[in-house]
Backbone as CSV, one residue per row, in Angstrom:
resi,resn,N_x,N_y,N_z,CA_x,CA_y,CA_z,C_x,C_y,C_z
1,UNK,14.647,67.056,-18.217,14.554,65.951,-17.281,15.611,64.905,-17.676
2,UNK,16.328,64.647,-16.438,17.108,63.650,-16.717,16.485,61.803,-17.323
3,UNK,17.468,61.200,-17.657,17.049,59.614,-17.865,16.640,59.435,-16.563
4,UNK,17.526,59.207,-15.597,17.081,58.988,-14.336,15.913,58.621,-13.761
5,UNK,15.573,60.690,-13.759,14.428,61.145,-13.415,12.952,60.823,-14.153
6,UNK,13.415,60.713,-15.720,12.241,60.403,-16.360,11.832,58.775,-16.179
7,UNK,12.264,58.129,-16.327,12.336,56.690,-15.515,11.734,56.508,-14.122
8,UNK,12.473,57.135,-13.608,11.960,56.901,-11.885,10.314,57.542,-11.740
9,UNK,10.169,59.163,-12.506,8.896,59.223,-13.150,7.532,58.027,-13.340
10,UNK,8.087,57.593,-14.811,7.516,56.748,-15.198,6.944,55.671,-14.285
11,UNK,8.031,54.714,-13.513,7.870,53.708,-12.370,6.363,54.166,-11.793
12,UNK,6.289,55.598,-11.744,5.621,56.042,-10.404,4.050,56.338,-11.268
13,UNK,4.134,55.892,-12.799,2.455,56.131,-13.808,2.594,57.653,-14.113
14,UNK,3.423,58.268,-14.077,3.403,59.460,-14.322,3.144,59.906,-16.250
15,UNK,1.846,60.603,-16.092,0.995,60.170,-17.786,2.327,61.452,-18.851
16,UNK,2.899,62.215,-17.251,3.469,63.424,-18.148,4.893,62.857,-18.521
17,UNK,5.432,62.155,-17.861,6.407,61.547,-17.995,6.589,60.475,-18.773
18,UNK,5.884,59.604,-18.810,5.373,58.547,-19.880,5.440,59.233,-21.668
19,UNK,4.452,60.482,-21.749,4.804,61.110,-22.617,5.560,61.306,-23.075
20,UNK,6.614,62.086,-22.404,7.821,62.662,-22.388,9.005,61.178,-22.982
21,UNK,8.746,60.197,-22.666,9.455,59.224,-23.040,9.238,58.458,-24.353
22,UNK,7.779,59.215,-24.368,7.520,58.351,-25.784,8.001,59.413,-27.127
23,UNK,7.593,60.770,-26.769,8.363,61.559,-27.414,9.831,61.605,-27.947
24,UNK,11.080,61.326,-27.004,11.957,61.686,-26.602,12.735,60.336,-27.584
25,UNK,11.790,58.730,-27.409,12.653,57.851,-27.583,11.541,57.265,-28.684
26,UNK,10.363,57.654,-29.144,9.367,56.765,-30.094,10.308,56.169,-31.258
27,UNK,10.654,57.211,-31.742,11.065,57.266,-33.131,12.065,56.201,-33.683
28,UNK,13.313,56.461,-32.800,14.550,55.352,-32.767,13.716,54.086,-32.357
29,UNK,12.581,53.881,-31.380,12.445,52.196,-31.021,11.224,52.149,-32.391
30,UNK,10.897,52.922,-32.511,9.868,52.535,-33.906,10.798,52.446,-35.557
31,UNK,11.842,52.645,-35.250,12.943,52.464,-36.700,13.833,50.548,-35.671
32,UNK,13.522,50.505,-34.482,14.103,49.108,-34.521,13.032,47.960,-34.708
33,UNK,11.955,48.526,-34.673,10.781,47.461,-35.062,10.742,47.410,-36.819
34,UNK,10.631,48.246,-37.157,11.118,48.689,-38.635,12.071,47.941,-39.335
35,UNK,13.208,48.296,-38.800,14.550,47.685,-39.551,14.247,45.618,-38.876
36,UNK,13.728,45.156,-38.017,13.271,43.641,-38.039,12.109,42.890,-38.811
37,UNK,10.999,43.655,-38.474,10.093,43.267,-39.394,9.504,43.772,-40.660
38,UNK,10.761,44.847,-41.103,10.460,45.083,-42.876,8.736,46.004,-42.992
39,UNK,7.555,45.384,-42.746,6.387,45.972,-42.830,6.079,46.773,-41.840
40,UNK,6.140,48.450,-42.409,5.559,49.421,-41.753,4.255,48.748,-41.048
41,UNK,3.192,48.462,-41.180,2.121,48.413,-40.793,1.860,47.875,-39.586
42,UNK,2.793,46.090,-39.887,3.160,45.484,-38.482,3.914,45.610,-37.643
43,UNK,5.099,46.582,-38.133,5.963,47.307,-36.938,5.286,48.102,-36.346
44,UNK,4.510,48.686,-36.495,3.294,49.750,-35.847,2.724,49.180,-34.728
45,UNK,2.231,47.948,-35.119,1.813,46.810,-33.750,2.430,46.390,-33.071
46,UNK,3.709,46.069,-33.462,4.939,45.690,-32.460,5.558,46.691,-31.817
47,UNK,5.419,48.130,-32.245,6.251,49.072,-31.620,5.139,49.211,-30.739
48,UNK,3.568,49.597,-30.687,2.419,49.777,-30.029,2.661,48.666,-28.680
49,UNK,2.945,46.883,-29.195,3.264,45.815,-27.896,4.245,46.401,-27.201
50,UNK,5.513,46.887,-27.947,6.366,46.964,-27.104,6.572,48.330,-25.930
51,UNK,5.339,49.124,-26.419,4.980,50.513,-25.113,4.709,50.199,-24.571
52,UNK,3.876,49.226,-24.159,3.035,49.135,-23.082,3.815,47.980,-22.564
53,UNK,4.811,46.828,-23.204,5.608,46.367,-22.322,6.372,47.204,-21.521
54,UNK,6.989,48.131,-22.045,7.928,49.298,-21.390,7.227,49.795,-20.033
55,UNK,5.812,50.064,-20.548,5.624,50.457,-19.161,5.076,49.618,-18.274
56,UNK,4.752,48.862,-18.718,4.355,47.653,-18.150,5.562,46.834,-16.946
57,UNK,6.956,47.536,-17.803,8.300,46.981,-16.972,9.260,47.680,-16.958
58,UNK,8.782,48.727,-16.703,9.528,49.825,-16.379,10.069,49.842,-14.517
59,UNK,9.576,49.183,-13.683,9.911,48.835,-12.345,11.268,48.043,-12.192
60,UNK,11.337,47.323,-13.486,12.938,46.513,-13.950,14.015,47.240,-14.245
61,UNK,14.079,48.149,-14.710,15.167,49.130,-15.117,15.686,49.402,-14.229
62,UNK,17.205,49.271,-14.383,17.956,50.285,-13.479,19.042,51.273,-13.800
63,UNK,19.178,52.391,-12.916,19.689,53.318,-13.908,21.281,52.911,-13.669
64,UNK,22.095,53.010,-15.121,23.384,52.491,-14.975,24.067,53.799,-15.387
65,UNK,23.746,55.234,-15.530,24.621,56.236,-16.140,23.366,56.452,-17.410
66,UNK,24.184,57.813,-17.776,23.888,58.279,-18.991,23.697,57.198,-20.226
67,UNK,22.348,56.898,-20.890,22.069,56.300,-21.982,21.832,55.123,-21.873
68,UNK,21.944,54.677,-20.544,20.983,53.381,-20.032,19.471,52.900,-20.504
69,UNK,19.229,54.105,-20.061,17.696,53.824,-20.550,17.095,53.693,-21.894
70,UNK,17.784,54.513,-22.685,17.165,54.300,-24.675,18.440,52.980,-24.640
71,UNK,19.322,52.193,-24.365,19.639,51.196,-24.404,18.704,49.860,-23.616
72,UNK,18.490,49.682,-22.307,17.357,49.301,-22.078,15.941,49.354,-22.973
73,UNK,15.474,50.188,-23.273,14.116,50.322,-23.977,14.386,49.399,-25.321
74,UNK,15.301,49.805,-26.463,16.161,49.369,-27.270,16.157,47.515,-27.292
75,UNK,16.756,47.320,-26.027,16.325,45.964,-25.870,14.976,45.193,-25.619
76,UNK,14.419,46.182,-25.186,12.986,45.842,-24.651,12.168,45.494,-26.277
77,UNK,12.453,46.405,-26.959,11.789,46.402,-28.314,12.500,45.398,-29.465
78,UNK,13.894,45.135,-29.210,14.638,44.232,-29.914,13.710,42.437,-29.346
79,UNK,13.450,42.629,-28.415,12.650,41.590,-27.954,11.634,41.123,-28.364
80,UNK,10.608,42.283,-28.266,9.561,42.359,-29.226,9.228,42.068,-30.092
81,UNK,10.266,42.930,-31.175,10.415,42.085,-32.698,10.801,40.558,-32.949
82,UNK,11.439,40.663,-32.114,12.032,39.082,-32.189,10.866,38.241,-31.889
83,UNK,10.361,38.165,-30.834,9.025,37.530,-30.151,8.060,37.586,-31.526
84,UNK,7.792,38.314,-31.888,6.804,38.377,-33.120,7.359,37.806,-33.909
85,UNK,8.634,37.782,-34.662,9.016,37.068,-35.656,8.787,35.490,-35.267
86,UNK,9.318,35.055,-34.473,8.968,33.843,-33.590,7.676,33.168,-33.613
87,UNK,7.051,34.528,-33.127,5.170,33.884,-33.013,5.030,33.383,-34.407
88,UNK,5.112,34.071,-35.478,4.180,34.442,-36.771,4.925,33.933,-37.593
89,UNK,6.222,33.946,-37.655,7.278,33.156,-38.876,7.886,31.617,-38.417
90,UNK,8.552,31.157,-39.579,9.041,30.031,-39.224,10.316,30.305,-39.670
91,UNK,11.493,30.679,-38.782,12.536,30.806,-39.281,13.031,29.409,-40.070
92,UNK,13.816,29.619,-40.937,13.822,28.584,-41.835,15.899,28.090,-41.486
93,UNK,16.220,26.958,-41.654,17.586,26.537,-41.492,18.062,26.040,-42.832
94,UNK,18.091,28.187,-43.651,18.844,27.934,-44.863,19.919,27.994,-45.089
95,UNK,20.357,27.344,-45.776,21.934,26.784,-45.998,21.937,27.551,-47.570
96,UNK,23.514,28.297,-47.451,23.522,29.052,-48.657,24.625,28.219,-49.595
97,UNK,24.030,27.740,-50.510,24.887,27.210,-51.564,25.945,28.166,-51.971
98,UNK,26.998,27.791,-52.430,28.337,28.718,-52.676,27.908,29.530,-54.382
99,UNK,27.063,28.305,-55.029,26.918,28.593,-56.331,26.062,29.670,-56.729
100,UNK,25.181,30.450,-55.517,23.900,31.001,-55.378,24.360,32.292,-55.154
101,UNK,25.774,32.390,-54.558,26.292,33.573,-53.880,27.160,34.206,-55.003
102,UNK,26.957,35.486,-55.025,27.240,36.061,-56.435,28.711,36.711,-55.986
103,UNK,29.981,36.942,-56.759,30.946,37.211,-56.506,30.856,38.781,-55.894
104,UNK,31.886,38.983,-54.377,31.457,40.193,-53.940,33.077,41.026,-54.187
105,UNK,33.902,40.512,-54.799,35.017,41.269,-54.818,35.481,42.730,-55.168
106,UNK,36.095,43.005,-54.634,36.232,44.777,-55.371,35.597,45.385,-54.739
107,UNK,34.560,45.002,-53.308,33.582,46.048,-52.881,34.553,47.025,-52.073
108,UNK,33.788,47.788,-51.895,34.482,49.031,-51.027,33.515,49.048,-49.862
109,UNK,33.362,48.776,-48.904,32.873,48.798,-47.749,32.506,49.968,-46.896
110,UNK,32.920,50.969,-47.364,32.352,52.374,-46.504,31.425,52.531,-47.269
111,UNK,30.180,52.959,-46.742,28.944,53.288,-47.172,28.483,55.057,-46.343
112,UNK,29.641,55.509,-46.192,29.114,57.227,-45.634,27.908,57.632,-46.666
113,UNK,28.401,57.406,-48.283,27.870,58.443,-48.980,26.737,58.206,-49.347
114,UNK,26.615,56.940,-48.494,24.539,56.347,-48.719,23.781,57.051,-47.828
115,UNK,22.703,57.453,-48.159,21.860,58.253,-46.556,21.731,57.045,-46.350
116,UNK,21.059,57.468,-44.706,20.956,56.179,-43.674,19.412,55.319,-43.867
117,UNK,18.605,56.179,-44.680,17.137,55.844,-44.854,17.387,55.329,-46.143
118,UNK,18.213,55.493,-46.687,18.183,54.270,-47.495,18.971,52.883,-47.383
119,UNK,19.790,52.595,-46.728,20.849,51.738,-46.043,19.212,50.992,-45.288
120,UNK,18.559,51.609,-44.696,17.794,51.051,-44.153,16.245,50.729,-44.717
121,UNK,16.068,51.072,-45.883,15.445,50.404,-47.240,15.689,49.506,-47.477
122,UNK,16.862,49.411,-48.087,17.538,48.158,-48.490,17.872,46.836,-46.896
123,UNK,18.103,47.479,-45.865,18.390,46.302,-45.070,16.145,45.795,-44.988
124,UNK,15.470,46.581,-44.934,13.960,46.037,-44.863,13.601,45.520,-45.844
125,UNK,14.856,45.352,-47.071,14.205,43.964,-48.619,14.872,43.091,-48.303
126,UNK,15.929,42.876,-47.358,16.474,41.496,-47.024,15.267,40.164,-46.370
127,UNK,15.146,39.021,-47.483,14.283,38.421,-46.847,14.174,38.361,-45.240
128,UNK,13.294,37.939,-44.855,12.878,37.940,-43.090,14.445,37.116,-42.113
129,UNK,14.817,36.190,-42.628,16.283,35.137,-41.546,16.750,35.936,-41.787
130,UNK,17.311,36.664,-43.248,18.156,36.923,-43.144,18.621,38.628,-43.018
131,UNK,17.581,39.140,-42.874,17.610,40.969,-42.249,17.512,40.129,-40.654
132,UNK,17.096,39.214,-39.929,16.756,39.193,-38.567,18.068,38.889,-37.941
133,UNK,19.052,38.024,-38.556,20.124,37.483,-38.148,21.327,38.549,-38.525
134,UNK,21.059,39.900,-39.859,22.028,40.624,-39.387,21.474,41.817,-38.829
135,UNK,20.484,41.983,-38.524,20.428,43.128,-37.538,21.153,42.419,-36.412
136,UNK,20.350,41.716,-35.787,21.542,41.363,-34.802,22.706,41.060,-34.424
137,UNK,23.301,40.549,-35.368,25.044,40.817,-35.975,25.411,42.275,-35.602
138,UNK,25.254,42.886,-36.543,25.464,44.294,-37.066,25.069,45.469,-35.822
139,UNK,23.487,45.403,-35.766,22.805,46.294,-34.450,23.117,45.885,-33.144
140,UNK,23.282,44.774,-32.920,22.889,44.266,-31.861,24.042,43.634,-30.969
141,UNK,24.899,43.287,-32.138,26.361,42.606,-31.700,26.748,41.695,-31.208
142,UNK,25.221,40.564,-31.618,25.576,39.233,-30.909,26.625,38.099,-32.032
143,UNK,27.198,37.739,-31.316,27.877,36.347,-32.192,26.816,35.332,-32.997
144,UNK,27.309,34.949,-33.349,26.610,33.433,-34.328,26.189,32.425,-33.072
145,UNK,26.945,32.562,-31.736,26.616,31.406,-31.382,24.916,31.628,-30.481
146,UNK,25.063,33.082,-29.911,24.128,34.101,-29.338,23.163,33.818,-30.104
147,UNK,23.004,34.382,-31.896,21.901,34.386,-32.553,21.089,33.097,-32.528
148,UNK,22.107,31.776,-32.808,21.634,30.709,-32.796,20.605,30.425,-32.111
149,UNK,21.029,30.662,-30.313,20.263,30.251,-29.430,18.679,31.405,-29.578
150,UNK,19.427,32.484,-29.443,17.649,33.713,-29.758,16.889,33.027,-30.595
151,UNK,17.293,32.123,-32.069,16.519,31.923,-33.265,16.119,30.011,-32.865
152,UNK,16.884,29.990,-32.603,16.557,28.434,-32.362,17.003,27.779,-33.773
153,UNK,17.998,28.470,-34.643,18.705,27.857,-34.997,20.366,27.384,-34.867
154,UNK,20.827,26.882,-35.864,22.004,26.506,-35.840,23.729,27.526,-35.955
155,UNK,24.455,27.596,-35.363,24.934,28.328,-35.236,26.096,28.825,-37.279
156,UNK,26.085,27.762,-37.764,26.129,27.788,-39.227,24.944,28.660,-39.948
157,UNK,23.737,27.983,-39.766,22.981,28.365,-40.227,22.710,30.150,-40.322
158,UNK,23.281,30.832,-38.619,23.196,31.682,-38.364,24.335,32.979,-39.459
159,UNK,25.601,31.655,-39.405,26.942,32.180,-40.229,26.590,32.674,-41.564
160,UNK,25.702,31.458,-42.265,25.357,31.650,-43.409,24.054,32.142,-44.395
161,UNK,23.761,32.811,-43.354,22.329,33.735,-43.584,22.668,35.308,-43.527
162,UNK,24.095,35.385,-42.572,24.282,36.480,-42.305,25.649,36.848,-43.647
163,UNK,26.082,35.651,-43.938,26.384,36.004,-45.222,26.047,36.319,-46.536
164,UNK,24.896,35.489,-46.704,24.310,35.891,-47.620,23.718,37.398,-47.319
165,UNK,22.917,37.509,-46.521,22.740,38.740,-46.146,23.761,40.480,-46.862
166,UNK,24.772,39.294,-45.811,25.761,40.790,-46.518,25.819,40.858,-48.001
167,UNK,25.668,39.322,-48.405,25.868,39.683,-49.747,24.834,39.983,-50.595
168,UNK,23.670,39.876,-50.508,22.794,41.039,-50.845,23.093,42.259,-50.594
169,UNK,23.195,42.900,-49.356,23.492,44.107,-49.061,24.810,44.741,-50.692
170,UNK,25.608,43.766,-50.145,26.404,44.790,-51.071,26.017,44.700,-52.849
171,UNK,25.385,43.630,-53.326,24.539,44.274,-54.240,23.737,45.211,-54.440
172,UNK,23.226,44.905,-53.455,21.965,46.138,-53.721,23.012,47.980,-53.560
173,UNK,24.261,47.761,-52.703,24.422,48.977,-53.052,25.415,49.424,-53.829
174,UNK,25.864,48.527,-54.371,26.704,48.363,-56.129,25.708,49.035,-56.672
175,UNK,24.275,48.646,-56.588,23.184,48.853,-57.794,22.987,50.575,-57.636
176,UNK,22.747,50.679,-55.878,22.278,52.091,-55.914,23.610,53.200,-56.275
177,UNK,24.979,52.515,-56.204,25.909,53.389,-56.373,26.048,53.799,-57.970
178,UNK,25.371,52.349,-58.786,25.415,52.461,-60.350,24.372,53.858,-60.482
179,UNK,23.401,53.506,-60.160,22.270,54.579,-60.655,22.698,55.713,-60.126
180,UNK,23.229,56.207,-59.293,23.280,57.491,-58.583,24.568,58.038,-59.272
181,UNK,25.263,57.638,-59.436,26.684,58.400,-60.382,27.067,57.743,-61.808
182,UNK,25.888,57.442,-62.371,25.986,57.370,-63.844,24.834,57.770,-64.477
């Protein structure tokens, strides 16, 4: 079954088609609830809100070509998470001291030879601003000025969360590159 078709399906309550979508696309929108809110348990609830938003607004979709739809859904659930982080957290307007930020020089920036489940370990220990502000960097591809407005913070604030960010990231995989080839 095409996107299309499984969509236009769906619109229509179709329980086999509905299926078929949750099958087809669970997994990837349950790894984007995942990679935002860090806790398996409560991504479970947010991926659970964000099905029944889907079908709930699935009459909104329209088909734009091939891969519309797990892009649509994608957003639907990027929403989600966000909305929950929102409800339940207080994003915070931290400012990263220069003195706090540990020197990142010499990194090598390709990360092929990391599996992806662990790349995505490590992005779910990034405190909460600052895994939320670079998924969306990174996943999502919004600017600083974009994130700002989604977070209701400052568009600095956004700069420098997502720096620090990275710069955790590339500790943590200095660390895993130490242990794994020595």
């Amino acid at each position: 079954m095409t996107e299309e078709e499984l969509a236009s399906r769906c619109r229509q309550s179709d329980n086999r088609a509905r299926k078929e979508l949750y099958e087809r696309y669970g997994n990837a929108l349950m790894a984007i609830c995942l990679r935002y809110i860090g806790d398996r348990e409560t991504a479970k609830d947010v991926f659970h809100d964000g099905v029944i938003r889907i079908f709930q607004s699935i009459g909104q979709f329209t088909y734009q070509g091939n891969g519309s739809l797990r892009a649509w859904l994608s957003k639907v659930m990027v929403n989600e998470s966000l909305g929950y982080l929102r409800k339940h957290t207080q994003m915070t307007q931290q400012e990263v001291l220069m003195d706090e930020v540990p020197d990142t020089q010499d990194t090598d920036d390709n990360v092929c030879d990391i599996p992806q489940a662990e790349l995505m370990r490590m992005i779910g220990e990034l405190p909460e601003g600052y895994r939320t502000v670079f998924n969306l960097y990174v996943f999502e591809n919004k600017s600083h000025k974009e994130i700002a407005k989604l977070l209701g913070i400052t568009e600095h604030t956004s700069s420098s969360q997502f720096y620090r960010a990275k710069t955790l990231m590339i500790r943590k995989i200095k660390e895993y590159r130490k242990e794994q080839y020595t």
